[in-house]
SETI-916504 format. One record per residue (C-alpha): residue number from 0; residue in one letter; x, y, z. Coordinates in pm, 1 decimal, decimal comma, always signed. Each point is the difference from the previous one (the first is absolute). Layout:
BEGIN
{resi->NUM; resn->A; c1->X; c2->Y; c3->Z}
...
***
This chain:
BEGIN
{resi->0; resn->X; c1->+3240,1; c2->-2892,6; c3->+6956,3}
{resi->1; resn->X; c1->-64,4; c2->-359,9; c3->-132,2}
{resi->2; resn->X; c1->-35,0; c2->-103,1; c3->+353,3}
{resi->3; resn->X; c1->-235,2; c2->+195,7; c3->+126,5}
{resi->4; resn->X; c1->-242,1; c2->-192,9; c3->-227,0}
{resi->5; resn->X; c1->+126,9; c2->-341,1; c3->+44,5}
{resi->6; resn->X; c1->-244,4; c2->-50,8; c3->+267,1}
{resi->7; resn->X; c1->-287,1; c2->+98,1; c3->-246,4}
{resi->8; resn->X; c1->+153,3; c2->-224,2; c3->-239,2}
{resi->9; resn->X; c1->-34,0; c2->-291,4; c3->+234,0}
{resi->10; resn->X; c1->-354,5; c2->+45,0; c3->+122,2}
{resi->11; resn->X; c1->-98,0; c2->+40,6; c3->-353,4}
{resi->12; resn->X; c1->+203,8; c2->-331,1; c3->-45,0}
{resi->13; resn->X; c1->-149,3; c2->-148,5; c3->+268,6}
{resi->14; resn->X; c1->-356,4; c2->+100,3; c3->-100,6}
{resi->15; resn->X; c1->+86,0; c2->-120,4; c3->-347,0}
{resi->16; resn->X; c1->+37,9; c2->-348,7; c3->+133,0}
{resi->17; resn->X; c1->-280,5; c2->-38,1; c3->+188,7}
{resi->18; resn->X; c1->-222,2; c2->+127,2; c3->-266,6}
{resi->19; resn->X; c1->+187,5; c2->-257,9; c3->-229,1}
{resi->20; resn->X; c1->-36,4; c2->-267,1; c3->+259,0}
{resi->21; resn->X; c1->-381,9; c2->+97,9; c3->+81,6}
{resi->22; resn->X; c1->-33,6; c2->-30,9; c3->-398,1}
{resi->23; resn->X; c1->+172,2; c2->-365,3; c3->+3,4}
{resi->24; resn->X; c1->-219,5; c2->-82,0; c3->+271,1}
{resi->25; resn->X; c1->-310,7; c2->+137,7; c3->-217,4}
{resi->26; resn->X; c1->+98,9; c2->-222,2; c3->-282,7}
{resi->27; resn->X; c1->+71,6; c2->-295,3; c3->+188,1}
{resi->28; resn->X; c1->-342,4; c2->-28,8; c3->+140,5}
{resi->29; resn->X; c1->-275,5; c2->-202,0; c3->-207,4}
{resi->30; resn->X; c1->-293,8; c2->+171,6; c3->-118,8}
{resi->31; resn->X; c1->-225,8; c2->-230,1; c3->+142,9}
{resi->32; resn->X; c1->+22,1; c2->-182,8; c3->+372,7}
{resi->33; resn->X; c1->-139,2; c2->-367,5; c3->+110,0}
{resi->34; resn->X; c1->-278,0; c2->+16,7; c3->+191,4}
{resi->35; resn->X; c1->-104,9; c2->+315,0; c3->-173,6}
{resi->36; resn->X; c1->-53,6; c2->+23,0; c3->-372,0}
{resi->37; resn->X; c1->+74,8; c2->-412,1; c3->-6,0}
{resi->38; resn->X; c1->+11,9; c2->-297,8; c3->+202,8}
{resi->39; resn->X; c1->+157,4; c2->-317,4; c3->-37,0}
{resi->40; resn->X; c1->-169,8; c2->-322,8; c3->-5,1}
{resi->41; resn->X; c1->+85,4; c2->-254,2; c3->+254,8}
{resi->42; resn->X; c1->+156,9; c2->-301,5; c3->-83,1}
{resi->43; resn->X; c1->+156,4; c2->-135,2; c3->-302,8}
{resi->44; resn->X; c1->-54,8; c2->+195,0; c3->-350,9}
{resi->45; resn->X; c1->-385,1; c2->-124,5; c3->-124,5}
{resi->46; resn->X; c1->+84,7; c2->+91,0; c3->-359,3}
{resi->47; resn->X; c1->-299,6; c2->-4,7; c3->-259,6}
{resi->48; resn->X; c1->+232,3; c2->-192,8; c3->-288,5}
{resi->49; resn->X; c1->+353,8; c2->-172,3; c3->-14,1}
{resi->50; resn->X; c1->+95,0; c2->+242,6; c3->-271,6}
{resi->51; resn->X; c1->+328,9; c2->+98,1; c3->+157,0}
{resi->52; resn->X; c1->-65,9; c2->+340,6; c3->-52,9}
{resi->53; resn->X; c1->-57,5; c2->+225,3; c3->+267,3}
{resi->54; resn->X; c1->-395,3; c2->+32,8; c3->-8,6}
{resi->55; resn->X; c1->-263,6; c2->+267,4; c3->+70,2}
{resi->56; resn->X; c1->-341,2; c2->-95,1; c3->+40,3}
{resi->57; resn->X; c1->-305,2; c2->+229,5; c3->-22,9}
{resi->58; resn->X; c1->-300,1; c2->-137,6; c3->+204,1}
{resi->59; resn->X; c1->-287,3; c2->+132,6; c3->-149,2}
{resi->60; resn->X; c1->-410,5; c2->-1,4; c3->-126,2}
{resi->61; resn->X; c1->-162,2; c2->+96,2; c3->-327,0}
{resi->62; resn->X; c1->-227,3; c2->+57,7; c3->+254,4}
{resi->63; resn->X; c1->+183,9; c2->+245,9; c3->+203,1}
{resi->64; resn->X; c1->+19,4; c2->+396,4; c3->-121,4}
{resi->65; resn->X; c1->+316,4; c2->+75,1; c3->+178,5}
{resi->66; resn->X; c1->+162,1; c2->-278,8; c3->-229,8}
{resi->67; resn->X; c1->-162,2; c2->+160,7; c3->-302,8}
{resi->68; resn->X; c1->+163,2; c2->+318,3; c3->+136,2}
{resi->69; resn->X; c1->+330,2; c2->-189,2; c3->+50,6}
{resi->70; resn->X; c1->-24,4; c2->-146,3; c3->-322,3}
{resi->71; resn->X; c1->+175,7; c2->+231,6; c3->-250,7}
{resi->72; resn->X; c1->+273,0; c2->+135,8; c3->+273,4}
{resi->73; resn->X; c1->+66,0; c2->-458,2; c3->+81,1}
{resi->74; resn->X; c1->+55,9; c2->-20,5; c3->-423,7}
{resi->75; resn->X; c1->+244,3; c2->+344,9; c3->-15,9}
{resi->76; resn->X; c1->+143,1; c2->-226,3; c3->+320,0}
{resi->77; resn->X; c1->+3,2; c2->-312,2; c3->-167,4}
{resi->78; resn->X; c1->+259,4; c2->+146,1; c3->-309,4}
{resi->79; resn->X; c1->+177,7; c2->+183,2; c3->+252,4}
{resi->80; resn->X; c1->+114,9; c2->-319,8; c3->+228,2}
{resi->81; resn->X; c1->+382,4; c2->-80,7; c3->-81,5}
{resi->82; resn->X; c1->+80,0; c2->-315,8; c3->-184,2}
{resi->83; resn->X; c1->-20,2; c2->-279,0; c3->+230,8}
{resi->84; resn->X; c1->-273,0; c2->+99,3; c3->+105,9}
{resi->85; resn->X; c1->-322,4; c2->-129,0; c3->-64,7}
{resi->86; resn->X; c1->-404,4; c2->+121,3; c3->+72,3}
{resi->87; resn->X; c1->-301,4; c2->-227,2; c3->+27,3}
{resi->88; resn->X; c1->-317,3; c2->+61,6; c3->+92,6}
{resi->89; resn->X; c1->-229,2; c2->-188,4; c3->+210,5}
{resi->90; resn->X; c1->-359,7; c2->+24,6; c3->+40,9}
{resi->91; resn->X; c1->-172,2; c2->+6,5; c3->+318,6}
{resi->92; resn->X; c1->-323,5; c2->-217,2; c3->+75,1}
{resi->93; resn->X; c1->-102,6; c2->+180,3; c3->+314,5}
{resi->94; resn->X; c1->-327,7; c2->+5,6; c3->-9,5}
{resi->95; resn->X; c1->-295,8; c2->-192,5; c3->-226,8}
{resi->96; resn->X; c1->-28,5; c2->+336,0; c3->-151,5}
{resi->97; resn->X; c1->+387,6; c2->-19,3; c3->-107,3}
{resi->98; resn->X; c1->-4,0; c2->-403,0; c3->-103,1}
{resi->99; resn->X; c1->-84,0; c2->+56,1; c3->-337,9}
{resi->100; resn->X; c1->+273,0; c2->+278,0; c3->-46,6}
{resi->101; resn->X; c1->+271,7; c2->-263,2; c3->+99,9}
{resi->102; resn->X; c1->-133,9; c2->-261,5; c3->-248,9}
{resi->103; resn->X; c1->+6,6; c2->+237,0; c3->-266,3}
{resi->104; resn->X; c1->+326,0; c2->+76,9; c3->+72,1}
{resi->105; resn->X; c1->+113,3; c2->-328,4; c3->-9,4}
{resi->106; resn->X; c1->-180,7; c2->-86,6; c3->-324,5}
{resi->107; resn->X; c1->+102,9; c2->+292,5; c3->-167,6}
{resi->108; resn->X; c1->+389,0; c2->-59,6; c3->+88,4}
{resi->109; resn->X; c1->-8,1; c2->-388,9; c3->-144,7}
{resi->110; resn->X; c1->-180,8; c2->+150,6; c3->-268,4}
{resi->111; resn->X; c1->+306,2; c2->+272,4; c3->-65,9}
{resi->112; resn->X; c1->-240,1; c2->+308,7; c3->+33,4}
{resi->113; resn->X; c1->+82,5; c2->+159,2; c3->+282,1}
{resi->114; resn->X; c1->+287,8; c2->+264,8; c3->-187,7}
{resi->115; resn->X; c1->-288,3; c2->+164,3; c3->-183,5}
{resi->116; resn->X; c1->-313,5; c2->-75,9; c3->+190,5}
{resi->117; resn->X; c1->+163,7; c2->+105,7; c3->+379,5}
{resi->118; resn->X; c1->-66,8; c2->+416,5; c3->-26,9}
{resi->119; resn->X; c1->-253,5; c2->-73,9; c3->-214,6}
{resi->120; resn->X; c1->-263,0; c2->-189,9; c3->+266,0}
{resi->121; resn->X; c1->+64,2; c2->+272,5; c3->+261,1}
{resi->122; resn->X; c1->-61,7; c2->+288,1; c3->-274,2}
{resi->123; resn->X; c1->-334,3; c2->-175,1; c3->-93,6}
{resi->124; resn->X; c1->-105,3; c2->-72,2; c3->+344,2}
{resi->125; resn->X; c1->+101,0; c2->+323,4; c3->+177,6}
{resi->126; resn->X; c1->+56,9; c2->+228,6; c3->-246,5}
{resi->127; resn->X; c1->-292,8; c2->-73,2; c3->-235,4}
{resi->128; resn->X; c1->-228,9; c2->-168,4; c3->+241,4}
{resi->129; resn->X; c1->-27,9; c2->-339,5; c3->-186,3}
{resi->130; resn->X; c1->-225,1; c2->-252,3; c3->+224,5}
{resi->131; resn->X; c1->+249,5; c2->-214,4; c3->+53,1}
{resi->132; resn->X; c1->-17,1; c2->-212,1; c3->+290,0}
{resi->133; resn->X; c1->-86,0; c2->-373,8; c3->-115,3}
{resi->134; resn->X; c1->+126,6; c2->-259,6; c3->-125,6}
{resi->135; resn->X; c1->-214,4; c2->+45,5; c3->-321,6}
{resi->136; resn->X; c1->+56,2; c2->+400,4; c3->-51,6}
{resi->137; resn->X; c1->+407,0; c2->-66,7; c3->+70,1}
{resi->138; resn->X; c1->-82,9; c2->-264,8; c3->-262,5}
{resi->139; resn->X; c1->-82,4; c2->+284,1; c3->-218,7}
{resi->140; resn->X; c1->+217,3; c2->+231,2; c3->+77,6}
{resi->141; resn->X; c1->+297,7; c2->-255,2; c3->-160,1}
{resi->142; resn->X; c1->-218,6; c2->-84,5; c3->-265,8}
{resi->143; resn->X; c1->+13,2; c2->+323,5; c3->-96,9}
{resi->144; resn->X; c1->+308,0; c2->-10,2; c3->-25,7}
{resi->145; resn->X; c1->+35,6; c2->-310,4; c3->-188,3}
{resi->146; resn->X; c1->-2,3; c2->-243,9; c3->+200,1}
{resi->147; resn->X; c1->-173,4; c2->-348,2; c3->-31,4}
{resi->148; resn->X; c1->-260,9; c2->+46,2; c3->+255,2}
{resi->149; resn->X; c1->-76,1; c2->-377,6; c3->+54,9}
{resi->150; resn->X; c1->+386,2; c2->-66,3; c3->-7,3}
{resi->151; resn->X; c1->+21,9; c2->+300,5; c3->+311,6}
{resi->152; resn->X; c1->-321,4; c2->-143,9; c3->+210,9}
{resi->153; resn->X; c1->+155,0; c2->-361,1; c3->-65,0}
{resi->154; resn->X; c1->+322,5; c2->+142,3; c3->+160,3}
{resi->155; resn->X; c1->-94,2; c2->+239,0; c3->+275,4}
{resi->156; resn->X; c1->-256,5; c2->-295,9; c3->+119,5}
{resi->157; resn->X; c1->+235,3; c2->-290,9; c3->+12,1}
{resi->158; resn->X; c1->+97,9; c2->-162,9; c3->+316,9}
{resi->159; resn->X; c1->+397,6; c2->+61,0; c3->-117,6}
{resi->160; resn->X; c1->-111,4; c2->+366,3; c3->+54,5}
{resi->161; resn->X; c1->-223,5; c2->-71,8; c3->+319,2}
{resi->162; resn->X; c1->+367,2; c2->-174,3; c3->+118,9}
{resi->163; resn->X; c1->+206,8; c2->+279,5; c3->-56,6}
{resi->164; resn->X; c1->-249,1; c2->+263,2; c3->+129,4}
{resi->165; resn->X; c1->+25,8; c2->-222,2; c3->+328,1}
{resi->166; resn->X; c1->+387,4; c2->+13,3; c3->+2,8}
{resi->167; resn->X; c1->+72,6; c2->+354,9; c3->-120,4}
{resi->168; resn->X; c1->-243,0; c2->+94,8; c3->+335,3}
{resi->169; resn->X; c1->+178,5; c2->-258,0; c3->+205,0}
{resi->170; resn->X; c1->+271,1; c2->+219,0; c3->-77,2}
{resi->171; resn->X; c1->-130,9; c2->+353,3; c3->-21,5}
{resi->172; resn->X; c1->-66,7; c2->-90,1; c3->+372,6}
{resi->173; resn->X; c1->+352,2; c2->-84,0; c3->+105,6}
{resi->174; resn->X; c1->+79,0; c2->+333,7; c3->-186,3}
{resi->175; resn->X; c1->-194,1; c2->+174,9; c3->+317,3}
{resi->176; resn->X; c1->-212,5; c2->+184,3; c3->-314,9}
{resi->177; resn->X; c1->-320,0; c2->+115,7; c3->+114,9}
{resi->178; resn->X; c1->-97,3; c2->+274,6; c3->-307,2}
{resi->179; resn->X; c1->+65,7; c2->+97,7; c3->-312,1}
{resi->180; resn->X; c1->+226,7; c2->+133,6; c3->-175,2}
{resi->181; resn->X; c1->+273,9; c2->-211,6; c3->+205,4}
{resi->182; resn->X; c1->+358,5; c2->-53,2; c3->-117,3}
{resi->183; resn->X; c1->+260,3; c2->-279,8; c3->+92,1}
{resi->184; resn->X; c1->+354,0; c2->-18,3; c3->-64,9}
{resi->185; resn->X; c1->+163,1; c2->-290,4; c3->-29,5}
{resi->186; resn->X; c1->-263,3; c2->-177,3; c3->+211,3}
{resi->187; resn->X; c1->+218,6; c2->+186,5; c3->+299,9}
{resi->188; resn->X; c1->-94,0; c2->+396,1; c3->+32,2}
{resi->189; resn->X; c1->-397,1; c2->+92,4; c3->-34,0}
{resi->190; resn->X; c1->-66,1; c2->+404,1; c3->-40,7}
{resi->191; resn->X; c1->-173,6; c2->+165,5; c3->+260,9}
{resi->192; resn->X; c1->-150,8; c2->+327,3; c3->+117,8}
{resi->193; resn->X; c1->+113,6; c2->+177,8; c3->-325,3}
{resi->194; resn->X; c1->-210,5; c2->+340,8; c3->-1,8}
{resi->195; resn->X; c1->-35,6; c2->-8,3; c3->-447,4}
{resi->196; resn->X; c1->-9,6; c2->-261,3; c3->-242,7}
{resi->197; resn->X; c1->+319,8; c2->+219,4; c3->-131,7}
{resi->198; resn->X; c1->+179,6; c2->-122,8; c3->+271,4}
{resi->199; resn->X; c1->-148,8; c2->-351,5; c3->+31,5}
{resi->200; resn->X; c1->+223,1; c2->-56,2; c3->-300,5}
{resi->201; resn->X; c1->+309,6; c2->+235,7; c3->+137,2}
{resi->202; resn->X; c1->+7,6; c2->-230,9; c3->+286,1}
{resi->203; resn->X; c1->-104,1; c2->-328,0; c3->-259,0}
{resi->204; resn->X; c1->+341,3; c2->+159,0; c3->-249,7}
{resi->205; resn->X; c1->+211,8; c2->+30,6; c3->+305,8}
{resi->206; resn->X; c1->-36,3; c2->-280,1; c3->+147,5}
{resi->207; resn->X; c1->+71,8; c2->-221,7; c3->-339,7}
{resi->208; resn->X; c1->+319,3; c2->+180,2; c3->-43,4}
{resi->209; resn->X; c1->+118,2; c2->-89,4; c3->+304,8}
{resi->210; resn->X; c1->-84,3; c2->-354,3; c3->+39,8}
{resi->211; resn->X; c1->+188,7; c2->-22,7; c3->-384,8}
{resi->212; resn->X; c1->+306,0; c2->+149,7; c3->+148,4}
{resi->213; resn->X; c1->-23,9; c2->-244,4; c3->+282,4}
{resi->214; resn->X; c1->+43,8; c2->-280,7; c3->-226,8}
***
């Protein structure tokens, strides 16, 4: 009696396996593929600092309203990144338009404003319309938020901040980083043809992980 269903016993054994093995197969292959939702960089690492942590950069534009969009879902990113992991920002002077964006960027980081005045500039801009464009009406956008506005056109103006505009774009460039928002990590992988900012930082979360467990 018992053999007449060994047979059945084996093709369900059999089937068993290769579901298990079409499973292992499943979970053995990354989410995301080179050449498709990332590339790497050629040549050596172009890292943005000499931290030692692994890094993830956000390219971006107070100027820009995908990076407004982005904005909120890069900070839930930001406290999500394992330790040893660290995320910078870097502005991007594309255009004359954008120039002033990057300086205030700058000024407002050496002035330790950017935790509280980051969200804050796209909200006014974008979400309440704020004219703010210039150098004078970013000038009083972070006076407004108690800043020293002489102290922030002093900084955002200074040719220490015309030099590191120059080599944060010298470097943007060897990124291959052509819009905004744009994220590098490590200076090795830059994420591409995502089709939602959700997954922009899926890929960006990914990607970190790994290159931690690679070192």
């Amino acid at each position: 009696m018992f053999k007449r269903f060994a047979p059945l016993c084996v093709l369900a054994l059999s089937a068993g396996l290769l579901l298990a093995s079409a499973c292992s197969a499943q979970a053995d292959t990354p989410p995301y593929a080179e050449g498709s939702e990332y590339v790497t960089l050629p040549g050596p690492p172009q890292r943005y600092s000499s931290e030692g942590k692994v890094e993830v950069v956000e390219v971006f534009s107070y100027g820009c309203i995908h990076c407004a969009q982005f904005a909120p879902i890069a900070e839930k990113l930001r406290k999500q990144l394992p330790a040893g992991v660290t995320f910078k920002l870097l502005p991007a002077p594309f255009s004359a338009e954008w120039l002033p964006y990057a300086r205030a960027y700058y000024a407002a980081r050496q002035l330790g404003v950017v935790e509280r005045t980051h969200l804050q500039l796209f909200a006014d801009k974008f979400g309440e319309h704020y004219p703010i464009s210039s150098m004078d009406e970013l000038a009083d956008f972070y006076a407004r938020h108690g800043v020293d506005r002489a102290k922030f056109m002093q900084i955002a103006t200074s040719a220490e901040t015309t030099a590191k505009l120059k080599s944060d774009l010298a470097l943007i460039q060897k990124w291959q980083v052509d819009g905004t928002p744009s994220i590098v990590v490590d200076g090795k992988y830059r994420v591409t043809n995502v089709h939602s900012l959700e997954e922009l930082a899926a890929v960006t979360q990914w990607l970190a992980k790994r290159e931690l467990g690679g070192k």
